[in-house]
N, C-alpha and C positions, 0 to 999 in steps of 0.2 A: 421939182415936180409939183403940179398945181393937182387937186384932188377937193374932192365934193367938200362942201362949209362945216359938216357935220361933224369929219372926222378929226377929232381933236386932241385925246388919250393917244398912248402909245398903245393901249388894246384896241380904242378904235381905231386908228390910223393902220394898226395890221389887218385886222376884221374887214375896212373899208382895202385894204389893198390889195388883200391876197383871198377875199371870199366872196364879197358882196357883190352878189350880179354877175359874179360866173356860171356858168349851167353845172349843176350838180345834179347825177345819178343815180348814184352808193344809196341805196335803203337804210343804210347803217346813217349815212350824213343827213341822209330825208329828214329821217324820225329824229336824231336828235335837232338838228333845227326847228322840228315841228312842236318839242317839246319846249324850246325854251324861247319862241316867237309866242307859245301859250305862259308861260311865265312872266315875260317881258308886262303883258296888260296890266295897266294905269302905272307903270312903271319906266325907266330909260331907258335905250337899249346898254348902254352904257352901266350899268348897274349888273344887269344880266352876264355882260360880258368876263365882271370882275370876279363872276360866281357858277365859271359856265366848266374849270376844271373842277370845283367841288361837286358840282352836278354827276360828272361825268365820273367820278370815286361814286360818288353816293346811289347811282342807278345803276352799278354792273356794266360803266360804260356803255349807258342808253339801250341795251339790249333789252327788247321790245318783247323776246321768247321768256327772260327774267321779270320784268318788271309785270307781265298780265298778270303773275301769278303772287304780288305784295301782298300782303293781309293787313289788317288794321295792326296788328303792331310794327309792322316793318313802317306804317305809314306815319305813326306816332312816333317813332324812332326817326323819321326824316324829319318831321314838325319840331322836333328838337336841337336840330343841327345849323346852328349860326349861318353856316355859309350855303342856305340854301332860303329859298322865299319861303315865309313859314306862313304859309298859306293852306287851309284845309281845303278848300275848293278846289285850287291848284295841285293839291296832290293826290286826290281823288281824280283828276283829270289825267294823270300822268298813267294811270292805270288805265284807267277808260279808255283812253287813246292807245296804248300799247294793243290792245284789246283789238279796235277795230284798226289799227294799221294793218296786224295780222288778217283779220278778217280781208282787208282790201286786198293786200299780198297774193291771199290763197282765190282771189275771184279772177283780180286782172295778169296776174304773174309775178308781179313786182308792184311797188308803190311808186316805182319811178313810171311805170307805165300807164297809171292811174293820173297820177300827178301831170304830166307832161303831153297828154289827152285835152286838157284843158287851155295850152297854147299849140296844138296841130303840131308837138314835137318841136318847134322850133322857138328861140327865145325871144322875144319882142323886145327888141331896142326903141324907146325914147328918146325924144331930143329934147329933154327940158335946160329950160336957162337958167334959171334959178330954183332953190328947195321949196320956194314958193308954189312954183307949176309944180314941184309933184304930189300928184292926189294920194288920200290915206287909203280910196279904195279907187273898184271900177268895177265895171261889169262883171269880169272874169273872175273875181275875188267873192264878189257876190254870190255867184253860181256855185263857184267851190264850197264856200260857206252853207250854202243852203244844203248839197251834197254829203257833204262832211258832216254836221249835223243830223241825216235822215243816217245814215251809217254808223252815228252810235259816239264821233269826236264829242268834244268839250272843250270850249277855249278855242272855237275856231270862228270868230266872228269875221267881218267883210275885212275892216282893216287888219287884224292878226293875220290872214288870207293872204292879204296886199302888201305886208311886211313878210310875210312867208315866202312869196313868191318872187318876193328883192334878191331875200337871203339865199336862197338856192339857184337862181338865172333865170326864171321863168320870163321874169321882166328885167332888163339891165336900167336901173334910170339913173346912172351916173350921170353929171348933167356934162354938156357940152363942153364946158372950158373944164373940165376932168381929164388930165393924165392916162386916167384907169379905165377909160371905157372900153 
């Protein structure tokens, strides 16, 4: 099976086969994707990958009804834990975002319904040729960002958006000679 350049690990190689650029719905899959596409920044994805079950111990399994309500020692407590980005910025974010994903939740019904507003429901396939043709943003990234932003996120700039919107199906841009499209 021939598969995108990128995926090269045997985490990425399953990440790339079995997630990337499928449409995902679950508010449970949204929000942890959302959190550790906020992670990933100035960092691999490939990094995140290696530290995304210790995440998923360490946040109550990304439950977003748990994580609003951290305090600063639960947060000083995760700045402690090897297998997690010991980032104070980042985990302030994790909160913040729990925060207003619920806020979005309780406006639009779901965050998938929030989320999936932003390609008219349906997934936009690309045909890029190479990892070169794909952009790190685009318009649509753009707009979520700015959005997501007036709503209270963190960590959710055009690209983290653009890469957000990979990992969950909003945009498939497996490229052309890809297996997995």
């Amino acid at each position: 099976m021939t598969r995108c350049d990128w995926a090269k690990t045997v985490l990425e190689i399953d990440y790339h086969d079995q997630e990337w650029g499928k449409p995902k719905y679950d508010d449970a899959i949204l929000f942890e994707m959302l959190i550790l596409e906020g992670m990933q920044a100035g960092l691999s994805w490939s990094t995140i990958l290696v530290k995304r079950e210790n995440y998923r111990k360490a946040l109550d399994g990304f439950d977003p009804q748990k994580i609003k309500d951290y305090n600063q020692d639960k947060l000083d407590s995760l700045l402690q834990d090897a297998g997690l980005i010991r980032n104070r910025l980042k985990m302030r974010a994790i909160v913040k975002n729990a925060k207003a994903f619920i806020q979005v939740q309780a406006e639009f019904g779901s965050f998938s319904n929030y989320l999936w507003q932003y390609v008219s429901g349906h997934p936009i396939q690309h045909d890029y040729q190479t990892l070169s043709d794909v952009p790190a943003s685009n318009d649509i990234s753009e707009q979520m960002s700015q959005d997501m932003k007036k709503r209270g996120f963190s960590f959710v700039g055009p690209t983290i958006c653009y890469a957000y919107m990979q990992s969950v199906g909003l945009v498939n841009d497996h490229l052309v000679s890809c297996d997995y499209r």
